[in-house]
C-alpha positions in Angstrom: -0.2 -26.5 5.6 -3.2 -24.0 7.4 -2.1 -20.8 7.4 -4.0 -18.4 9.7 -3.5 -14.7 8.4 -4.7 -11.7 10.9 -5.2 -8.2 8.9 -8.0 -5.9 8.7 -8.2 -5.2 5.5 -9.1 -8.0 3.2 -11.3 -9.0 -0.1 -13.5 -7.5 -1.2 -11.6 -4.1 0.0 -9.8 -1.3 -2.1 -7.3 -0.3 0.0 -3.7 -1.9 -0.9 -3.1 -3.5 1.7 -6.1 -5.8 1.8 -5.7 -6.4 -2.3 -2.3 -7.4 -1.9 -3.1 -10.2 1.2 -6.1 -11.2 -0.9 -3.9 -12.1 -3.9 -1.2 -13.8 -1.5 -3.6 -16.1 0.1 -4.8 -17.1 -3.9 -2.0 -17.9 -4.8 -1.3 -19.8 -1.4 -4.2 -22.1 -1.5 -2.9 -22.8 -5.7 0.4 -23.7 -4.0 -2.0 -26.5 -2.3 -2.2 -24.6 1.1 -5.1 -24.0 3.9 -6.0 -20.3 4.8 -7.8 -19.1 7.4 -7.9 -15.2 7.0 -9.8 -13.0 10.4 -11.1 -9.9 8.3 -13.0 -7.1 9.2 -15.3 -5.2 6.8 -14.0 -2.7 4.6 -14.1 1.1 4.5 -15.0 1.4 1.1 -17.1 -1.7 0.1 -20.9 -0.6 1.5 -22.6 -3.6 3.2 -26.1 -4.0 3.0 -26.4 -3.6 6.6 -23.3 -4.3 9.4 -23.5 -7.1 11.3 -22.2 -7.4 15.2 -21.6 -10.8 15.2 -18.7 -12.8 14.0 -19.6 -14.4 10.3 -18.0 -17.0 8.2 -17.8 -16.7 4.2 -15.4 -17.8 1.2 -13.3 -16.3 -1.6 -12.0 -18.9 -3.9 -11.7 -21.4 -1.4 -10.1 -19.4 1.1 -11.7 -19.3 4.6 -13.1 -15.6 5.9 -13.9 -15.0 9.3 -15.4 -11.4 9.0 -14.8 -9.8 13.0 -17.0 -6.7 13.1 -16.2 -3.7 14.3 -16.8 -0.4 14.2 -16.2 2.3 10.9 -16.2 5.9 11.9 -14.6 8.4 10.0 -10.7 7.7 9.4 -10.1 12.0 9.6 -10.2 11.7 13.5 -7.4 9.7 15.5 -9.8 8.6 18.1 -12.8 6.9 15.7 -10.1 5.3 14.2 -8.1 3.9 17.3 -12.1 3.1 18.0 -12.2 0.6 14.7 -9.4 -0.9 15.3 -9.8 -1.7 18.9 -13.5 -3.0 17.8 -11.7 -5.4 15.1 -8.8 -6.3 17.6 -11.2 -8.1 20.1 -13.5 -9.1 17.6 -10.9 -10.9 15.6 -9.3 -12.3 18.8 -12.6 -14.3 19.4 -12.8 -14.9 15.5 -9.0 -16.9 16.5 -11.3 -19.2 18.5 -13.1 -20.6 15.8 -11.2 -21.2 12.8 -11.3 -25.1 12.5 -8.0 -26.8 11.8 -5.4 -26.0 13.2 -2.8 -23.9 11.9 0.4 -24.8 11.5 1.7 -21.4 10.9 -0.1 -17.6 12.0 1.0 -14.7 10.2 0.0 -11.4 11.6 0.1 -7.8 9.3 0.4 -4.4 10.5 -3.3 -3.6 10.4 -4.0 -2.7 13.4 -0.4 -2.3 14.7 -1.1 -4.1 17.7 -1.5 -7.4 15.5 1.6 -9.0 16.3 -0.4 -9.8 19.6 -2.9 -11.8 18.1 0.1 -13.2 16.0 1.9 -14.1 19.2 -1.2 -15.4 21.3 -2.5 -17.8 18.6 0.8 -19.3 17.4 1.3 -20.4 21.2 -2.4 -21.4 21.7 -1.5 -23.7 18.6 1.8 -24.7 19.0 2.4 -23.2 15.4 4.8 -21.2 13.9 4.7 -17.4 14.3 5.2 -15.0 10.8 5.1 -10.8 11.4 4.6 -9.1 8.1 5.3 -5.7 8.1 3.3 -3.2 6.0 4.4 -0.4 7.8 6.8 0.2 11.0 4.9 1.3 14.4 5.1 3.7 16.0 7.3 5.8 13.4 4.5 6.5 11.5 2.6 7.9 13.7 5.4 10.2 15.2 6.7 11.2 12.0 3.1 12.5 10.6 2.4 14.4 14.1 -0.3 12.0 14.7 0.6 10.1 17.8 1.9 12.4 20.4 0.2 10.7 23.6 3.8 9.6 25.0 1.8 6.5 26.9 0.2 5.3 23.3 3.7 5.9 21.7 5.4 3.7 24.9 2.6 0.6 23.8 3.3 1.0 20.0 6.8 0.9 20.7 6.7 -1.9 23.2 4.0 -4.3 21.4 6.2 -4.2 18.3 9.1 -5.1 19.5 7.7 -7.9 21.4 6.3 -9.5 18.1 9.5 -9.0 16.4 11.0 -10.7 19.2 8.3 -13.5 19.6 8.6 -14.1 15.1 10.1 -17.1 13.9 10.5 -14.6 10.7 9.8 -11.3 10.0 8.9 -10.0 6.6 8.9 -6.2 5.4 8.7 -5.0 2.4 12.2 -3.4 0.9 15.9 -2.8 2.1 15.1 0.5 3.8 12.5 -1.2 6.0 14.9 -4.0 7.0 17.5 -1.6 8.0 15.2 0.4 10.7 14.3 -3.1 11.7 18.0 -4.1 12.5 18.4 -0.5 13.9 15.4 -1.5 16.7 18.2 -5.0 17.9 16.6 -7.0 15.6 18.9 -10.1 14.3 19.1 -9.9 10.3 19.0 -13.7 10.0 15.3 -13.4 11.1 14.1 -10.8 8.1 13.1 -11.5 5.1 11.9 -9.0 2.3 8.9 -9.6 -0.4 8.0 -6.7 -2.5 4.8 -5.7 -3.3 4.0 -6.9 -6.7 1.7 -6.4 -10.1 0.0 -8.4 -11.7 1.7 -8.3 -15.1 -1.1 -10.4 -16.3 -3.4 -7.6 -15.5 -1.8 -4.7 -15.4 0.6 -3.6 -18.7 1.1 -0.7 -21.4 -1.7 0.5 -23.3 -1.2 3.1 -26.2 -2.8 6.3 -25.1 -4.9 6.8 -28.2 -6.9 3.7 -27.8 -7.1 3.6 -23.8 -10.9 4.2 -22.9 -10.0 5.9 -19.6 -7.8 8.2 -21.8 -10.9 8.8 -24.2 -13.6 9.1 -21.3 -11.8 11.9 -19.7 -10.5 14.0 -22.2 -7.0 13.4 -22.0 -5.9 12.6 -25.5 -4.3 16.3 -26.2 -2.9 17.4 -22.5 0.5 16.4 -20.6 -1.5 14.3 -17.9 0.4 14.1 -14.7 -1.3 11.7 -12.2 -1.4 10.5 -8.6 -3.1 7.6 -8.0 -4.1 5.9 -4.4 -4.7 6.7 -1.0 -5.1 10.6 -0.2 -4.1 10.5 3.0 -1.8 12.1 5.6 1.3 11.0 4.8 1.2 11.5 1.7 1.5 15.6 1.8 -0.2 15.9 -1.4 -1.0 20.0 -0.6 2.8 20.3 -2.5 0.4 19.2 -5.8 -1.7 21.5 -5.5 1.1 24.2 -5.5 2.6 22.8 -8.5 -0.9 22.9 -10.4 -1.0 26.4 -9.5 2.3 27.1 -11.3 0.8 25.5 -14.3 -2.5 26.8 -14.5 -1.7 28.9 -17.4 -0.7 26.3 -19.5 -3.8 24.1 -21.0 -1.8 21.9 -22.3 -1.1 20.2 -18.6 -3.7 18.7 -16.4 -3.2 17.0 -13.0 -5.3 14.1 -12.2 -5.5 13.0 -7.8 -7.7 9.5 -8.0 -8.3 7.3 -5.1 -9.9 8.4 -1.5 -8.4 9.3 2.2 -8.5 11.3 5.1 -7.2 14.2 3.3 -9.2 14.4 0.2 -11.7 16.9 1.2 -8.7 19.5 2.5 -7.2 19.1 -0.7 -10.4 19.6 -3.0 -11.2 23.3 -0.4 -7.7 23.7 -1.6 -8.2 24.0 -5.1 -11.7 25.5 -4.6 -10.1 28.5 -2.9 -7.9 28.7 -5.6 -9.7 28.4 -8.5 -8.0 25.6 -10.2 -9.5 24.5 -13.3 -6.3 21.4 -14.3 -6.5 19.6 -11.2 -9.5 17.1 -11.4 -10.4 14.4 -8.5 -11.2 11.1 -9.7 -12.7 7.9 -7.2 -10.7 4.7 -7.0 -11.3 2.9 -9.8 -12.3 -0.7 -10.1 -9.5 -3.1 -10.1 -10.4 -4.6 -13.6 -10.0 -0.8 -14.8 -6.7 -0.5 -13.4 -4.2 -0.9 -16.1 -6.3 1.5 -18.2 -6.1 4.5 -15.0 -2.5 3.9 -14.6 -2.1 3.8 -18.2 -3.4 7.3 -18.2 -1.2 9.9 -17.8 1.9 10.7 -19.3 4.0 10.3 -15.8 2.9 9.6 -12.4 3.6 11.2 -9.0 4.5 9.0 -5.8 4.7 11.5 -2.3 5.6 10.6 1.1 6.6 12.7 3.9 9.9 13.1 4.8 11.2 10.6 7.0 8.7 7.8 6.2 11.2 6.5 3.6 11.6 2.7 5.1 8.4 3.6 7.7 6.3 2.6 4.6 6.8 1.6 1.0 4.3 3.1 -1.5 3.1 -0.1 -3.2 1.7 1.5 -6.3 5.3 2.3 -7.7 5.0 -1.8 -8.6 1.6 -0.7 -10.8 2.8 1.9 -12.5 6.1 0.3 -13.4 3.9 -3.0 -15.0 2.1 0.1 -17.1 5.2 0.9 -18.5 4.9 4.5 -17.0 7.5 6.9 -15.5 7.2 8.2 -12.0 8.6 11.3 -10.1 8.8 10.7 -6.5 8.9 13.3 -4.1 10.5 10.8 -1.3 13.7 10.5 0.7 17.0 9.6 -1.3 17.7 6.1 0.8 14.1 4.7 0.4 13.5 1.6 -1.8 11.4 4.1 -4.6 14.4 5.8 -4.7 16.7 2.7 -5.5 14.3 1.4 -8.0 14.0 4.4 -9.9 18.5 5.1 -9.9 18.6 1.3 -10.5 16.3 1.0 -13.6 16.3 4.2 -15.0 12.8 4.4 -14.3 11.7 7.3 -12.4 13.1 10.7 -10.8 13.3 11.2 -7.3 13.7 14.9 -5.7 13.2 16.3 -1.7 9.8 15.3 -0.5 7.9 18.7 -1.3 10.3 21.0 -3.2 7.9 22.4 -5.2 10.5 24.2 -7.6 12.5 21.0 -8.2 9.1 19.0 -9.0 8.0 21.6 -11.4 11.6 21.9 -13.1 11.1 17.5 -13.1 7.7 18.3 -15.1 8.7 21.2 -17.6 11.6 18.3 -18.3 9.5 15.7 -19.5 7.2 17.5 -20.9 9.5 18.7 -23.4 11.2 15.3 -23.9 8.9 12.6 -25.3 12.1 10.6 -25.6 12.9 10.3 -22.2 9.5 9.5 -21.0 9.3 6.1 -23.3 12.4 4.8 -22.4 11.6 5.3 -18.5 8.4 3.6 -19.1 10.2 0.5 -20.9 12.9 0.3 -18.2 10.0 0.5 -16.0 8.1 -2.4 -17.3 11.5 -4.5 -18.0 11.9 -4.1 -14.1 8.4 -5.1 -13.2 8.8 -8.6 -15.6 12.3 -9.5 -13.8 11.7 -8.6 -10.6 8.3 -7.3 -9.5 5.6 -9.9 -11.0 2.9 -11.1 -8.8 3.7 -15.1 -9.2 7.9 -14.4 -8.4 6.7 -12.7 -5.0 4.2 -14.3 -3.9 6.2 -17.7 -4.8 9.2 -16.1 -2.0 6.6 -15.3 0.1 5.3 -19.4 -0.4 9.1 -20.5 -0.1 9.7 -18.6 3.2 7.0 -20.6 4.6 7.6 -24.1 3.4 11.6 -24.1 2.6 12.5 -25.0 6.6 13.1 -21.7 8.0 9.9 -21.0 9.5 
């Protein structure tokens, strides 16, 4: 078959969303598939110069159509409702020129208007139409206080539910997701869910006292609480900062924030002002470095703001679970982090930012080395049953092929 995938973010981008499409369409094309993917360029990755023009390239026989566009600062609602409109109508000419045709179009949630592309092209085709849902539009928006235009809310609102009406399937990404998608008059027969996933060939446990990350940073002799990925809004990730401060008599605790977003300069004046000296900011790291970051600390920190439980599902819970780690999640008690980490023993979920209740969750583990291994192998158990890259991206594979599409 020739799958057509529309997302912005694809190889060779950081950001999770485009790694996670970029190993899907891998293992795809292994399964003996075609795919066509309309990418633009990333955030992240400099290019040696940006181009204005479509432009054709391949990733382990996977087809790229790169649609430029443009890639102003992500801080400012409008330069980014710029980019993605510049990627939208690039990528919609970029549907003109793919070859083949496909026999099934699968649109993401980057841009949120996607499902249009999704809808147009499956028609213009004649091929089945897939809407894979990496976050729930316009919720997310609303929720963070960054969409209050009533008219741009009205669109969101309206274009979404037209693609989940147009879908032959819909995919998203936990339980909590599917529920608000059934709560919008969505029929439950038409949704499927595919975790994220790890890598469990890449990513696994590595003893502290050999891990080079561990060694390059000093970490060997401190409680190293960490939180990895995308600083962004949503995230709230001011509440760490607080809880560092409660600690920052204590050497024997140091907080690590790795990874990039709209908020990471805010949060770095933050801890300037207050003359932090545990908290350290670290880049994203390399993806063939990642099992040894996430390796790193002695428990990991997950934050979302409350309300965006089923909105979005943090995808590096699945990474730190293959590293045979232990989380704390400040997140909302119905979302799927919070049902993996009560299911598996695995993590320990409290109100998204109650700052007392996240430093009581810390003094706990810090004084119980016990408690923190056996979270980490319930964690890793989890990941090998349930959470390894070839069993979801073989559902996502089956949902294509098995007759329900």
């Amino acid at each position: 078959m020739h799958i057509l995938f529309f997302n912005r973010s694809f190889y060779p981008d950081i950001e999770a969303t485009g790694q996670f499409l970029t190993e899907l369409c891998e293992d795809l094309v292994n399964n003996g598939h075609d795919v066509t993917v309309i990418a633009g360029y990333s955030y992240h990755v400099k290019n040696k110069k940006l181009k204005f023009s479509l432009s054709k390239e391949k990733h382990k026989s996977i087809q790229i159509i790169r649609a430029p566009g443009s890639r102003f600062s992500k801080r400012f609602l409008l330069f980014r409702l710029i980019n993605l409109a510049t990627y939208f109508l690039s990528a919609f000419i970029g549907g003109f020129f793919i070859g083949k045709k496909p026999d099934v179009v699968i649109a993401q949630t980057d841009p949120p208007v996607s499902g249009l592309l999704g809808i147009f092209f499956a028609k213009l085709y004649g091929a089945k139409f897939i809407y894979s849902c990496q976050d729930l539009y316009p919720e997310v928006g609303i929720i963070t206080g960054r969409l209050t235009n009533p008219i741009l809310n009205f669109l969101l609102k309206e274009i979404n539910q037209l693609s989940f009406k147009m879908a032959d399937k819909i995919i998203c990404l936990g339980d909590d997701m599917k529920r608000r998608i059934i709560d919008k008059g969505v029929d439950e027969n038409k949704i499927d869910i595919v975790y994220d996933w790890a890598d469990l060939n890449d990513l696994y446990p590595i003893d502290k006292n050999t891990n080079p990350f561990v060694l390059k940073h000093n970490l060997q002799d401190v409680f190293t609480v960490m939180y990895s990925g995308n600083i962004g809004l949503t995230q709230c990730l001011e509440g760490i900062i607080d809880v560092a401060n409660h600690f920052k008599t204590n050497e024997k605790i140091k907080f690590l924030i790795v990874g990039d977003g709209a908020n990471k300069t805010n949060l770095q004046t933050l801890v300037k002002k207050q003359n932090l000296s545990n908290i350290e900011f670290l880049p994203y790291q390399p993806k063939e470095d990642l099992r040894y970051s996430l390796g790193a600390p002695d428990v990991h920190l997950i934050s979302i703001q409350k309300g965006l439980g089923g909105v979005i599902v943090p995808s590096k819970v699945y990474g730190i679970l293959a590293c045979g780690k232990p989380f704390i999640a400040w997140i909302d008690k119905d979302s799927e982090v919070s049902v993996i980490a009560n299911k598996f023993k695995c993590g320990i979920v409290i109100s998204p930012q109650d700052i007392n209740a996240m430093v009581y969750a810390i003094e706990t583990l810090l004084s119980n080395s016990q408690k923190l291994k056996e979270m980490g192998q319930n964690g890793r158990e989890a990941a090998v049953k349930y959470f390894d890259r070839k069993i979801c991206t073989a559902k996502f594979n089956q949902i294509i092929i098995d007759g329900r599409v």
